[in-house]
Structure formats: C-alpha cells, structure tokens
C-alpha positions as a LaTeX table, in Angstrom:
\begin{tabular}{lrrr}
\hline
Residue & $x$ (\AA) & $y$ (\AA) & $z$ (\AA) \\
\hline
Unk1 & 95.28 & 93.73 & 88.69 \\
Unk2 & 95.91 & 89.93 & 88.21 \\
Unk3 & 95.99 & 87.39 & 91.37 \\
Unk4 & 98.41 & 84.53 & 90.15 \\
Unk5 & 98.92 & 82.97 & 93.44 \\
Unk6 & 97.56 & 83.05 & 96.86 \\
Unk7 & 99.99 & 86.10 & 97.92 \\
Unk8 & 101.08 & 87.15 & 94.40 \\
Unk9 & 99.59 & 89.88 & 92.01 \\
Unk10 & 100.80 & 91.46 & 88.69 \\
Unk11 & 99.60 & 94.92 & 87.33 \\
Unk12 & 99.96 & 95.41 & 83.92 \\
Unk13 & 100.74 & 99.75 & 83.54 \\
Unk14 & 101.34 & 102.32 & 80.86 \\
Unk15 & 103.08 & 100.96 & 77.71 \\
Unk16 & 106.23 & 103.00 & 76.81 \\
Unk17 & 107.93 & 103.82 & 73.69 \\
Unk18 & 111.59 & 102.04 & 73.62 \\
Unk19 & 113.73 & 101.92 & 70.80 \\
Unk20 & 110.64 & 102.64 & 68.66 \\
Unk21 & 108.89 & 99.27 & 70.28 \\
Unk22 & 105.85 & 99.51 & 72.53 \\
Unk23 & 106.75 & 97.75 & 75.77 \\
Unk24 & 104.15 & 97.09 & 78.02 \\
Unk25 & 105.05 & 97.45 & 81.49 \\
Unk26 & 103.89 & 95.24 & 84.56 \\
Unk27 & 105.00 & 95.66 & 88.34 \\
Unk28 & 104.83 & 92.16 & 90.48 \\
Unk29 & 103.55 & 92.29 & 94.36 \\
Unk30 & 104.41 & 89.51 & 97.06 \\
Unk31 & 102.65 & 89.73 & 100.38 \\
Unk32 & 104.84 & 88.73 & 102.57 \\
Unk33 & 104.17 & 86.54 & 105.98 \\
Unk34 & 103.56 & 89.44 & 108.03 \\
Unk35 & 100.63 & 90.69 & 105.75 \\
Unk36 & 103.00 & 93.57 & 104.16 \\
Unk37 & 103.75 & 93.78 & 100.30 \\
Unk38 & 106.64 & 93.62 & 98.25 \\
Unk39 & 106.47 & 95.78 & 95.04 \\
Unk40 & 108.73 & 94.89 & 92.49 \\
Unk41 & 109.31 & 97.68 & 89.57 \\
Unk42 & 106.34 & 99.70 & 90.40 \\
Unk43 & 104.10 & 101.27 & 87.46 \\
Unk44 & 102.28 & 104.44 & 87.01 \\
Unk45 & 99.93 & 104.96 & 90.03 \\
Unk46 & 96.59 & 105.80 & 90.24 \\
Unk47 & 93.66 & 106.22 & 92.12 \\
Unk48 & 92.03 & 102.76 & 91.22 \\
Unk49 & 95.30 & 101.45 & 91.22 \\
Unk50 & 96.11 & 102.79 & 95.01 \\
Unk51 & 92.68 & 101.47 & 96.47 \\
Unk52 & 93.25 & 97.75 & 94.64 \\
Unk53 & 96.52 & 97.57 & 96.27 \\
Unk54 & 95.44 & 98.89 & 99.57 \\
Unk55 & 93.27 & 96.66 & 99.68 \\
Unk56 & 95.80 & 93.50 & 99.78 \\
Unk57 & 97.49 & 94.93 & 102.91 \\
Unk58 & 100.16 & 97.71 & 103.98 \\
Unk59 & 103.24 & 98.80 & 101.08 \\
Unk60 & 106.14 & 97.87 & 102.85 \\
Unk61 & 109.11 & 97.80 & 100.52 \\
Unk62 & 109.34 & 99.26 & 97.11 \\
Unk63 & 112.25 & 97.51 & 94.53 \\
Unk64 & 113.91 & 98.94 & 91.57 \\
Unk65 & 115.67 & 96.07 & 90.11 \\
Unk66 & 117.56 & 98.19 & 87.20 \\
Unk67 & 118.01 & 101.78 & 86.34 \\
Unk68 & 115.98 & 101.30 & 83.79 \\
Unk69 & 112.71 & 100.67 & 86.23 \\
Unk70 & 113.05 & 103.77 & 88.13 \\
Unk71 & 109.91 & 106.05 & 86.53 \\
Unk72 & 107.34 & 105.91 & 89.18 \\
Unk73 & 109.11 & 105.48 & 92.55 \\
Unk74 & 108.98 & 109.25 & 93.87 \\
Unk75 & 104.82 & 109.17 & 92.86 \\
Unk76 & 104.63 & 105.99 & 95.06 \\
Unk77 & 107.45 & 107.84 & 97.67 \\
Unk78 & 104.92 & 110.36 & 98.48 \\
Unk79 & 102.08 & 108.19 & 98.71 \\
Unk80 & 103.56 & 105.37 & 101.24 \\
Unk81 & 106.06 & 107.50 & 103.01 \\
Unk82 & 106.68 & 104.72 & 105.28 \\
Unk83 & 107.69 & 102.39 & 102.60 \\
Unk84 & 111.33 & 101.38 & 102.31 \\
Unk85 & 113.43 & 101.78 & 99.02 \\
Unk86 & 115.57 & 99.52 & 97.56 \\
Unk87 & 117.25 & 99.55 & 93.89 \\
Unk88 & 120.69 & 98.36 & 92.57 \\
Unk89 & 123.84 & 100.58 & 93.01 \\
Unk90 & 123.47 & 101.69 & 89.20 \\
Unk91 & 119.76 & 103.59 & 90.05 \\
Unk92 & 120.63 & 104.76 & 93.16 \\
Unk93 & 123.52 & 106.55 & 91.54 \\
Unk94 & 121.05 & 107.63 & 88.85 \\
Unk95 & 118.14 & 108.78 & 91.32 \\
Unk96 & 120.38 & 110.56 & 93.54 \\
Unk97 & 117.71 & 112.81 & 94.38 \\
Unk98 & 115.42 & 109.83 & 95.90 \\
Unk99 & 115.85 & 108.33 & 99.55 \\
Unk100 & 116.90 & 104.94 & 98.82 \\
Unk101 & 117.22 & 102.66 & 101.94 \\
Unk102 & 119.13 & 100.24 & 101.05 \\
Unk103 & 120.86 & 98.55 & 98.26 \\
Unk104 & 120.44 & 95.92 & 96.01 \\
Unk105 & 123.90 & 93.62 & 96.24 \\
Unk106 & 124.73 & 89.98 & 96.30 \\
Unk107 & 125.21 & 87.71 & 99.27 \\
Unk108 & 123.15 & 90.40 & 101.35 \\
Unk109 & 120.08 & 89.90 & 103.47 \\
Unk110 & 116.88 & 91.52 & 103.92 \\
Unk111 & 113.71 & 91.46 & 105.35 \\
Unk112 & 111.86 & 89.64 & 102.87 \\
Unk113 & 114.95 & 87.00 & 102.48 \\
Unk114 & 113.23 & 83.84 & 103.93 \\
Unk115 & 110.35 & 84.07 & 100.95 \\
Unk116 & 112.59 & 85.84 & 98.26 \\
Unk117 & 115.52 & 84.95 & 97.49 \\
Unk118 & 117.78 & 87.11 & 94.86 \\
Unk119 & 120.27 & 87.32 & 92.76 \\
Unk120 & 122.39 & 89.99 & 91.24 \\
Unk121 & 122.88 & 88.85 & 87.39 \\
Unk122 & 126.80 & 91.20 & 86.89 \\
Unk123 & 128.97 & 90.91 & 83.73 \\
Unk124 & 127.89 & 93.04 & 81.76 \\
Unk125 & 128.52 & 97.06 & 81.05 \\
Unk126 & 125.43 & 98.23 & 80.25 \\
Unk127 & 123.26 & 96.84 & 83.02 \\
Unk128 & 123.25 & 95.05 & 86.16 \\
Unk129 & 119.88 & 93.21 & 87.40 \\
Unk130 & 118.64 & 91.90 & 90.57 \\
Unk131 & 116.22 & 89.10 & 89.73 \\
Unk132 & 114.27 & 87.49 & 92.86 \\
Unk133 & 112.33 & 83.44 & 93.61 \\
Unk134 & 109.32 & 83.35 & 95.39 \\
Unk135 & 109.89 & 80.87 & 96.99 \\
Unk136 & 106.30 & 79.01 & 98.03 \\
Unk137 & 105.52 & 79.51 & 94.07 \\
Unk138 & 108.70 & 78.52 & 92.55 \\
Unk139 & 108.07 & 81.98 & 90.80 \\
Unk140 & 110.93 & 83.73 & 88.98 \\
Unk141 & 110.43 & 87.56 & 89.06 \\
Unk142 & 112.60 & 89.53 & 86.09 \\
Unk143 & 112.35 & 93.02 & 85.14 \\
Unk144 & 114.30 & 92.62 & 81.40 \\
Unk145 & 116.38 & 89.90 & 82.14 \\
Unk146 & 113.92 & 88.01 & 80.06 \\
Unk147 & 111.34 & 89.74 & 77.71 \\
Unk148 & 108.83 & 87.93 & 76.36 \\
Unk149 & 106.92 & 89.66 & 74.06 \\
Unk150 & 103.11 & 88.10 & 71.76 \\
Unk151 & 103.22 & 88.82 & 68.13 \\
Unk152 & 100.43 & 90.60 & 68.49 \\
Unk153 & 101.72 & 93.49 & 70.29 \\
Unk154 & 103.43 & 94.64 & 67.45 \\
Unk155 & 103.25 & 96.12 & 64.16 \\
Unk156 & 104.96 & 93.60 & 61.05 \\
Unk157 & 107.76 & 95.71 & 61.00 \\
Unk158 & 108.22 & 95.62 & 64.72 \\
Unk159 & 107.70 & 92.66 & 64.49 \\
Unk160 & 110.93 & 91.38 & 62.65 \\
Unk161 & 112.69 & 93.87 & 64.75 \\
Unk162 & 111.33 & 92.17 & 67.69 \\
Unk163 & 112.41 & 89.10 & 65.98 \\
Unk164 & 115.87 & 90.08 & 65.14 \\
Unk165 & 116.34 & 91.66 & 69.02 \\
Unk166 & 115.28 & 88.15 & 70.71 \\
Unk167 & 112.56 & 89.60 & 72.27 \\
Unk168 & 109.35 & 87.77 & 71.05 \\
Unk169 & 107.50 & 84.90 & 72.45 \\
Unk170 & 107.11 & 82.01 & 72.42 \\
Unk171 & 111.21 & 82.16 & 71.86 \\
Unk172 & 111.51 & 85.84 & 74.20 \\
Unk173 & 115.05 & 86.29 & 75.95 \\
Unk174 & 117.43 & 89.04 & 76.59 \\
Unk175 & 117.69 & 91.57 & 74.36 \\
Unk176 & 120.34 & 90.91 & 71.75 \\
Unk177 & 122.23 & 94.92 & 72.72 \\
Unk178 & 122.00 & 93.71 & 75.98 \\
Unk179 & 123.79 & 89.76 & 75.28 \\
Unk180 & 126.83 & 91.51 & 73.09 \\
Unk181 & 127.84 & 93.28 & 76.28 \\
Unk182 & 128.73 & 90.02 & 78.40 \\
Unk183 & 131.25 & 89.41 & 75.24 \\
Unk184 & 134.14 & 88.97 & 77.93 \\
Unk185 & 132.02 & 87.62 & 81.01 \\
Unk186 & 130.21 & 85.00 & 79.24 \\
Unk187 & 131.57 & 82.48 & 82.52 \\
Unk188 & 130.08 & 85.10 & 85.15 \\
Unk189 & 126.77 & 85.09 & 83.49 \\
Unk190 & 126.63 & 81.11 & 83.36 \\
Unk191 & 127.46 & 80.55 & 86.66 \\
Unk192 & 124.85 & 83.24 & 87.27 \\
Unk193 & 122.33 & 81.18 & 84.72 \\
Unk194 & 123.57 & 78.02 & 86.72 \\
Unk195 & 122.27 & 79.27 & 90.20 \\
Unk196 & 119.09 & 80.58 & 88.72 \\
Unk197 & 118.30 & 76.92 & 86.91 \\
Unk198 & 119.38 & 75.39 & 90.43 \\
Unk199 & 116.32 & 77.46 & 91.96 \\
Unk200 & 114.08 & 75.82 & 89.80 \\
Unk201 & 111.53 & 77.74 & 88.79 \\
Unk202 & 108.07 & 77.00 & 87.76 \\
Unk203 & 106.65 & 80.18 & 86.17 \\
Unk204 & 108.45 & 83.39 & 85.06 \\
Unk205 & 106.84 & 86.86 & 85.61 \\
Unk206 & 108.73 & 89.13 & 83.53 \\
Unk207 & 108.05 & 93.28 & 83.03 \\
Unk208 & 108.14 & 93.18 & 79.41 \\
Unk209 & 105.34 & 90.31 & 77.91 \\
Unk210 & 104.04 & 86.74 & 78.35 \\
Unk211 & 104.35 & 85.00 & 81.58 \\
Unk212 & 105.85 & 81.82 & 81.61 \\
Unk213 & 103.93 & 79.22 & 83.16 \\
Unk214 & 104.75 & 76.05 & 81.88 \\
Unk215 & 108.18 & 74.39 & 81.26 \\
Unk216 & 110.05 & 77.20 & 82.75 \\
Unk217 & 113.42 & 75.81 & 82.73 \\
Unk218 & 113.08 & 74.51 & 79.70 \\
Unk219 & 112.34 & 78.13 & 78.83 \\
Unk220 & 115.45 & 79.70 & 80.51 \\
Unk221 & 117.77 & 76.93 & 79.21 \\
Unk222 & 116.42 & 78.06 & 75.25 \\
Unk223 & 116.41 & 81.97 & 75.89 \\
Unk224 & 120.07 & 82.10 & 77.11 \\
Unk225 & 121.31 & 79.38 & 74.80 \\
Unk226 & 123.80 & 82.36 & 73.57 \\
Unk227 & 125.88 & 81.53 & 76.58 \\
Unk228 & 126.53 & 77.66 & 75.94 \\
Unk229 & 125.05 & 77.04 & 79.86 \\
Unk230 & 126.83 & 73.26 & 79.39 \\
Unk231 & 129.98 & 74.64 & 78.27 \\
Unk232 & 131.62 & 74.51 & 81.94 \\
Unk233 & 129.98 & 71.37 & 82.68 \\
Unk234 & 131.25 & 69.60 & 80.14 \\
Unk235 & 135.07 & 70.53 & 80.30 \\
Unk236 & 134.85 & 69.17 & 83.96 \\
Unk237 & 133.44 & 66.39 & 82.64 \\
Unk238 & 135.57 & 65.56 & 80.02 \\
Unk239 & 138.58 & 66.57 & 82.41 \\
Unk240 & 137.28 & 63.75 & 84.75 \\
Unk241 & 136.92 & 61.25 & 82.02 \\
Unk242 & 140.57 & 62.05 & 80.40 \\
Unk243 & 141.83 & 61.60 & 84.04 \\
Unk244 & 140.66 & 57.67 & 84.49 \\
Unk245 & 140.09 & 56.33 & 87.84 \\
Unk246 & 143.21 & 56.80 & 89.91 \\
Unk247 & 144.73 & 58.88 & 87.47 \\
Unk248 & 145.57 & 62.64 & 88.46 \\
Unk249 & 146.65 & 61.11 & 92.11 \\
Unk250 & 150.46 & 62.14 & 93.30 \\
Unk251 & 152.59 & 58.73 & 92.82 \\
Unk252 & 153.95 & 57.48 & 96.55 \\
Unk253 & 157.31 & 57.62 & 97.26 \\
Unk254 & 158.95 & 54.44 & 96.62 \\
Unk255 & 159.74 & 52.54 & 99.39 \\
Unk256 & 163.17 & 50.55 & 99.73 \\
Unk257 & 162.68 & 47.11 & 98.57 \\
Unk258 & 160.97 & 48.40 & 95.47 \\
Unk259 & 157.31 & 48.44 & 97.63 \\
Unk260 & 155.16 & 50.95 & 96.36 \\
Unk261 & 152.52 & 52.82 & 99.47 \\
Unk262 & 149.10 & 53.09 & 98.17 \\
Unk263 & 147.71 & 56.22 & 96.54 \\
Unk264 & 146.15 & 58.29 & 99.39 \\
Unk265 & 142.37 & 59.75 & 98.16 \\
Unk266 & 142.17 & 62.14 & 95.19 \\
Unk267 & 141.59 & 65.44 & 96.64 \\
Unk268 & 137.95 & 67.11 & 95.59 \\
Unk269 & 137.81 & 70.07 & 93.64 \\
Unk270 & 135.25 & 73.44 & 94.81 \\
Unk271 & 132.10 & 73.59 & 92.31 \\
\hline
\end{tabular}
C-alpha cells in the first residue's frame, strides 16, 4: 500500500488477463472527515492487506464504479459486514446476488459528497462509469475511464496492441472499443469531459497504470482528443462573432413619425 496524500492510499492487487493484456489492478482509499474510508474498486483481499487497511481507520463504504470492477466485493462483504455498497445501475443488475445499498446515479448525494464529488460519464452502450474528485487533493479517481499503461508492462507484441488500443503511457486514454461506442453521443461525453476539466484536477489515479501527477489537464485534454472537447465551444463562439454587437436583437416597432425605440438587452443564452 501507497500513501499519496495525507488521507489517500492506493493498493496495487492481482494483475488479470484482459483481452490477452495483463492489467494490473489498483483500488484507491479516501478517509473521510469522520476517520472512516472510502474504497474505490476494491482488489483481492488478504490478510496483510486487511491489517494495513485496518489500520487507517473503520471500512465504511465500498464503490464499484463499473461492472467491470465487481470481482472482490462479496470477499470484502463478509469481512466488513457493516460496510455500505454502492455500484452503478449496470453492476447492480449484474451482481444481483450482492446487497447493494445504494446506487451510483447523477445529480445524487451521499455521505461522502462534501469531499467527493462524482460524476456519471453516460453515452455510451457498452459501459457507464462513475468517476469521483477528491476534493482537498484536486485528485481525479477513474477505474478505466483512463488507462494508462508503462511500456514495460508488456510484451513487444502487446505492446503495439497496447499502442493501437490507446492504452499506453505516457499518451494512455480510453480504450479505443470503448471510444467507437459514443459514435452517436460524442456531445454527451464532451459536456461530460467539460465538467470534469472544470474540476480541475491535479493528479489522476486510474485502476489500470501510471498515475498522473503532473499536468493533469493537459493530460485529459490529449487522451480524449477523439471527441474534439472545443468543438461546442467554438460554434458558440463563432455564432457570437457572426452575430456582431447588436445584431440577433428583435427590431422595435416603429413608432409614428418614423422614430425608432431602442433595442431592449439581448437575451442570454443557458451554458
């Protein structure tokens, strides 16, 4: 176990055979203001592993982000029975036979909310993924939203696959299966790229290889350049600059005697 921050620690678990890639694995924990933790896509657990973590305070809350991250979470059921489970609507439906307590959805609040925010990143078939800010770090916390991958951890031939899929650093992303599937909700996953940029993030713990810990924006705006993040930006832009000042105002109603009233103000557009 790894101690990145004050009240954040990664674990780096098993690695698992995916497509015929080894993917290491890694699980995130937050303790929270109340001396609790936060486990976010929790690995294989073990004896060494149980007393490390017991050692930073009480498991509160366990998170499955995907329903691909879903493995381990009856082994760490029975050994923190009070815990509370949370996972996205797509592994609940898969786990049916696990007591989830509550699900993963945007706009809702939880316990953790005032030092996690989240976001559920929709559009495409194949996957939806909740994707949380700590918020005293500026720390982005991804499951395989981003992967990240070193050279090193493959073979050459995985390699260039890992190459062709997006997947390895210092240029990671997500996965190129996983980009074809927002092919007609490319303007739901920008405006979901848009609010994650907004948070501003500083580093990027992801499940699947290197943290990000410098020029982290800079980082997201690269890895989902695929999605043209200034498209939308820029058509309001150049709408605005086609329009002129005063331009795209209704005209008065002329007055008799030929006076014109003045233009009242140009109503404002929602972002």
């Amino acid at each position: 176990m790894k101690q990145l921050f004050e009240d954040v620690w990664i674990a780096d678990g098993d690695t698992v055979s995916f497509y015929t890639l080894p993917y290491t694995t890694r699980m995130t924990l937050v303790r929270l203001a109340d001396g609790t933790l936060w486990v976010h896509s929790p690995i294989r657990l073990n004896a060494g592993l149980r007393r490390r973590v017991e050692a930073l305070g009480e498991v509160r809350y366990l998170v499955a982000p995907n329903h691909l991250h879903h493995l381990y979470l009856q082994d760490w059921q029975r050994a923190y029975p009070d815990a509370r489970l949370f996972g996205t609507r797509e592994v609940i439906t898969k786990r049916g036979e696990l007591a989830f307590d509550g699900r993963l959805d945007a706009g809702a609040s939880y316990p953790w909310s005032d030092e996690l925010r989240h976001l559920l990143f929709t559009g495409s078939r194949l996957m939806e993924e909740c994707v949380f800010l700590h918020v005293a770090t500026r720390t982005l916390i991804v499951a395989d939203l981003v992967e990240n991958f070193a050279p090193r951890a493959f073979g050459p031939l995985q390699r260039g696959v890992a190459r062709m899929t997006g997947i390895l650093a210092p240029n990671g992303g997500m996965p190129r299966d996983w980009r074809l599937s927002f092919a007609f909700h490319k303007a739901e996953a920008r405006a979901h790229l848009r609010s994650l940029l907004a948070w501003r993030p500083e580093t990027i713990v992801m499940a699947h290889g290197e943290i990000v810990d410098t020029d982290a924006q800079a980082f997201l705006r690269r890895s989902f350049g695929w999605l043209k993040p200034w498209r939308g930006a820029r058509k309001t832009t150049r709408a605005r600059h086609m329009a002129g000042p005063g331009r795209g105002r209704k005209r008065g109603v002329r007055r008799p005697g030929g006076a014109w009233p003045a233009p009242g103000p140009a109503s404002r557009s929602c972002p």
